[in-house]
C-alpha positions as CSV (number, residue, x, y, z in Angstrom):
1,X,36.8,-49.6,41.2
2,X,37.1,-49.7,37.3
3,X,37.1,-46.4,35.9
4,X,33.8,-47.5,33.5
5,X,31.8,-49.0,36.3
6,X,28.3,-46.8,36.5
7,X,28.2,-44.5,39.5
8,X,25.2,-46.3,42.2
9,X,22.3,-44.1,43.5
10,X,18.8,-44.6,44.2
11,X,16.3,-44.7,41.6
12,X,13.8,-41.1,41.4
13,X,10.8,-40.6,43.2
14,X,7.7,-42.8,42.5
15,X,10.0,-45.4,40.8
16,X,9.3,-47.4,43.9
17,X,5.7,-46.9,44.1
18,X,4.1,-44.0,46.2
19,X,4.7,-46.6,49.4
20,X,6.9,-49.1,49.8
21,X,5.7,-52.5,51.0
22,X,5.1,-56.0,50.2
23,X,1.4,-56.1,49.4
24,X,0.6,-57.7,46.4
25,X,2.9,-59.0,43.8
26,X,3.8,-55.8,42.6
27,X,4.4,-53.7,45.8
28,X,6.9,-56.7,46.4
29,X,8.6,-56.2,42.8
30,X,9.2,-52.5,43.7
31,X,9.9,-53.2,47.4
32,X,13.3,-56.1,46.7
33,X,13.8,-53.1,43.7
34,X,14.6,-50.4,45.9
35,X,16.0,-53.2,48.4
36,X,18.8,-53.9,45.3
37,X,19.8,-50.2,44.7
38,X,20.2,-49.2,47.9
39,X,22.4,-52.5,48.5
40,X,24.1,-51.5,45.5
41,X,24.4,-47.6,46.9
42,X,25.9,-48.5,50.1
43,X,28.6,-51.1,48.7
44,X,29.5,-48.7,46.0
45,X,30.0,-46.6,48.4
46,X,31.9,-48.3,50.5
47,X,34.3,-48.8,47.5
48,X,34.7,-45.0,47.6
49,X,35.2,-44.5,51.3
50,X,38.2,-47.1,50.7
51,X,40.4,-45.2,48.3
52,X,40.3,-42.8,51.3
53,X,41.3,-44.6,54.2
54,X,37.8,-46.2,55.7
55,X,38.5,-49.6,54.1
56,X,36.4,-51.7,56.3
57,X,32.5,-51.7,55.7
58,X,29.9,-53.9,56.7
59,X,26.7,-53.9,54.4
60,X,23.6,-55.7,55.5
61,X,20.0,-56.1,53.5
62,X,17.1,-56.8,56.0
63,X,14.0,-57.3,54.1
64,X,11.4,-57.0,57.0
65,X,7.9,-57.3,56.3
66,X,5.4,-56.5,54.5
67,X,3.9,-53.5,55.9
68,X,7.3,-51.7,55.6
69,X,10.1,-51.0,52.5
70,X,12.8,-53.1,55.2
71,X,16.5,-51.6,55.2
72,X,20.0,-51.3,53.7
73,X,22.1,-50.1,56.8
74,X,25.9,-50.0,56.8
75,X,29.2,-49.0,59.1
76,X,32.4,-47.5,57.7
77,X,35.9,-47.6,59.4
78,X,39.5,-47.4,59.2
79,X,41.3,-50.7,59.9
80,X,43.6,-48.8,62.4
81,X,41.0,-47.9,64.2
82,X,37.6,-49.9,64.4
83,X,36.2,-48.0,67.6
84,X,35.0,-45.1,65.4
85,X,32.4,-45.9,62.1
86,X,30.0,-44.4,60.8
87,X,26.1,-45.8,60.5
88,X,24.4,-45.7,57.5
89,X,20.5,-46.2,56.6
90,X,18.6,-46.7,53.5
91,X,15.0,-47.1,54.4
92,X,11.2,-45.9,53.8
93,X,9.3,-43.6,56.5
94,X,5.9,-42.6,56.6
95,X,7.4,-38.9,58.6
96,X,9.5,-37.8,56.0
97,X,7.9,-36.9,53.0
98,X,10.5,-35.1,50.6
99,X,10.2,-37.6,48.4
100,X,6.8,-39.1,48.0
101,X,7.6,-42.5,48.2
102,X,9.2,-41.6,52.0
103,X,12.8,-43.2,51.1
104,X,15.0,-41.3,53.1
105,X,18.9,-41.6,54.1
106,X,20.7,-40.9,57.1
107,X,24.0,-41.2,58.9
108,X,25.7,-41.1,62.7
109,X,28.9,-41.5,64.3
110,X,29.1,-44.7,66.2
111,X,31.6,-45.9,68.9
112,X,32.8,-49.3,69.4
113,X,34.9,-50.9,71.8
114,X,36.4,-54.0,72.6
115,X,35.0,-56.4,75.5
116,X,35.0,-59.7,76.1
117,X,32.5,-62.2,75.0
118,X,30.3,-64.5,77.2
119,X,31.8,-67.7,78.4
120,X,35.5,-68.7,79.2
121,X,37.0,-68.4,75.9
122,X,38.7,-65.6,76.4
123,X,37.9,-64.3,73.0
124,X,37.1,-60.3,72.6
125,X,34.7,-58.6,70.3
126,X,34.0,-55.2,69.3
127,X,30.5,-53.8,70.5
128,X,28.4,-50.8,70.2
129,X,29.5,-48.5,72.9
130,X,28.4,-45.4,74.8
131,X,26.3,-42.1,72.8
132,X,26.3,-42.1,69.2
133,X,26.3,-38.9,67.0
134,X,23.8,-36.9,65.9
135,X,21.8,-37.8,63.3
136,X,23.0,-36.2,59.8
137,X,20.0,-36.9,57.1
138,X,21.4,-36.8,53.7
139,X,19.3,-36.2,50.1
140,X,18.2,-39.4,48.3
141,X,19.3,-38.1,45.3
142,X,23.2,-38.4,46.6
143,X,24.9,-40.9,44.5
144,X,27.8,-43.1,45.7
145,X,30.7,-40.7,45.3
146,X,29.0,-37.8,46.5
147,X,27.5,-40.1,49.7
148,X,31.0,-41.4,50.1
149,X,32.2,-37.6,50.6
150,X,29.4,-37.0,53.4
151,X,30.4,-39.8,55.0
152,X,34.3,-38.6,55.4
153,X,33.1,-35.2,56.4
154,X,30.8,-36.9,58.9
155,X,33.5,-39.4,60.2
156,X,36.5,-36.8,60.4
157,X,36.1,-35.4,63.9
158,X,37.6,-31.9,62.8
159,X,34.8,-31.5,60.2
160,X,32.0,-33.8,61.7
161,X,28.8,-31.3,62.3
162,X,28.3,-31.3,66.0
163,X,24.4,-31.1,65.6
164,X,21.6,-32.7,63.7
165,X,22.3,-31.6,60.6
166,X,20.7,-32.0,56.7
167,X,23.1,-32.1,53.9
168,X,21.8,-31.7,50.2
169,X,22.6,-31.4,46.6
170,X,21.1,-28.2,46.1
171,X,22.1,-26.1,49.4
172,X,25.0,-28.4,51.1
173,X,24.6,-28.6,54.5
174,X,22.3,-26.8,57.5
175,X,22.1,-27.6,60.8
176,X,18.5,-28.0,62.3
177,X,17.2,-25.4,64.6
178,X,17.0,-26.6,68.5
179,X,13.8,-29.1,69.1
180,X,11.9,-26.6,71.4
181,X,11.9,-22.7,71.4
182,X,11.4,-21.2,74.5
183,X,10.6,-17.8,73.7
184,X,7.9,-16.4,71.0
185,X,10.2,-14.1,69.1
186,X,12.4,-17.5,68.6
187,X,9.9,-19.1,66.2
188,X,10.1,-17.3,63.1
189,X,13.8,-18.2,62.8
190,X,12.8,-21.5,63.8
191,X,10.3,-22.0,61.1
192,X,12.1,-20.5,58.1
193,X,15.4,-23.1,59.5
194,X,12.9,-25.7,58.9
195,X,11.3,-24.7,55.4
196,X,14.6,-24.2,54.4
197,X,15.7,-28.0,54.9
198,X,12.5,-29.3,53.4
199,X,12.6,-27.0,50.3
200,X,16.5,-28.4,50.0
201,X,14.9,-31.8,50.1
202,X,12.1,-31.0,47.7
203,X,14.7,-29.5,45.5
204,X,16.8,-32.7,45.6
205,X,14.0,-35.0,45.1
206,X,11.9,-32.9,42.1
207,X,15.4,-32.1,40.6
208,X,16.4,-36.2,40.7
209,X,15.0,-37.6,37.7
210,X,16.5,-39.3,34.9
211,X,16.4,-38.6,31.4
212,X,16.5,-40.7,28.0
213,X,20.0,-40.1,28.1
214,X,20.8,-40.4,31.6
215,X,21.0,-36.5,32.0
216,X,19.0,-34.8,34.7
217,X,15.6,-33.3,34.0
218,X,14.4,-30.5,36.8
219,X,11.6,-29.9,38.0
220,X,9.9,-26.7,40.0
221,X,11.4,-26.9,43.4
222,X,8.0,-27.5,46.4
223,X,7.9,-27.2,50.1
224,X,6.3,-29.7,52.2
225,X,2.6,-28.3,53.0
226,X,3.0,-29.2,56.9
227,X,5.4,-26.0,57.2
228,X,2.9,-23.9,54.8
229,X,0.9,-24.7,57.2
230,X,2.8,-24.1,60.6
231,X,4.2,-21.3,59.5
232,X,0.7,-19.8,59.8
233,X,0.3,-21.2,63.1
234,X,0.5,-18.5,66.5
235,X,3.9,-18.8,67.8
236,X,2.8,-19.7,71.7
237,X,1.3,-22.8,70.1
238,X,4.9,-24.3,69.5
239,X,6.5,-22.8,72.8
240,X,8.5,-25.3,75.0
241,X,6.2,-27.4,76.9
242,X,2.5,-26.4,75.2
């Protein structure tokens, strides 16, 4: 990479509309918009991962339709050894709301390996194979470089977080709490775990804006209003299996 190229990352909230689709001419303007950057994001990225080692990627735009913002998704690996990547995803959900546009970013180990393909050619092919990795969802504010070093820690087996995990600008990284508690005195751990995350992600996202001079202007860091709320909720009502 030349040493004056700009460092890729994904423009700040509400730049792409407050949801992404292809309604209308201008939903579709900021829909192929974001589609570019975060194209842009994940081969920049790739160019990063190579100075260390993962120097094969494999970067694909699908544009989907209109009702959704469509994906960037990508897979990392070393040459030596294509039967470990890692999966990468650049896309829009209506669940995740850190950002209020919904663009969100995540990442997974993935195991390949080599079988044969159909017919009698005799020629082999490597395939998705057996459990992938827990998911690790990373801040939309990430640019290339810093992505890049997620994804080493996330492909290095020695450093690779061995549980769903969120990894942001503003607090690094924290595992999620287990998806069901099973005792009362369980949840209020479990809910400050989770308000945690999403004030990280808030953090990230208000904090990610762009100034006149490409410096970064902050912003009061906010919590998602669903854990406000849940947090006021009784305990039994988020018990294992009620």
């Amino acid at each position: 990479m030349k040493n004056n190229a700009l460092i890729k990352r994904l423009k700040p909230d509400g730049s792409y509309g407050s949801h992404i689709d292809g309604y209308g001419d201008d939903h579709m303007a900021q829909k192929l918009q974001f589609l570019r950057d975060a194209l842009a994001l994940l081969k920049q990225t790739g160019q990063f991962l190579a100075a260390n080692g993962l120097s094969q990627c494999d970067v694909h735009k699908n544009e989907s339709g209109m009702a959704s913002s469509g994906e960037v998704y990508g897979e990392y690996w070393k040459p030596e050894d294509p039967s470990r990547r890692v999966h990468v995803c650049v896309e829009s959900s209506c669940v995740d709301r850190a950002r209020e546009d919904g663009v969100i970013l995540y990442a997974r180990t993935q195991p390949y390996k080599l079988e044969a393909t159909r017919g009698k050619t005799g020629k082999q092919e490597w395939r998705r194979a057996g459990q992938s990795g827990p998911n690790q969802w990373l801040s939309a504010a990430f640019n290339a470089q810093e992505l890049a070093d997620r994804i080493l820690m996330i492909y290095d087996p020695a450093t690779s977080p061995a549980m769903v995990s969120a990894h942001t600008l503003s607090t690094g990284t924290q595992a999620f709490p287990p998806l069901y508690i099973t005792d009362e005195s369980q949840a209020p751990a479990w809910f400050e775990a989770h308000r945690n995350i999403n004030a990280a992600l808030w953090t990230d996202a208000r904090n990610h804006a762009d100034g006149p001079d490409g410096s970064k202007e902050t912003e009061p860091a906010q919590q998602l209003s669903m854990f406000e709320q849940l947090s006021a909720a009784p305990a039994d009502e988020v018990l294992a299996g009620q």
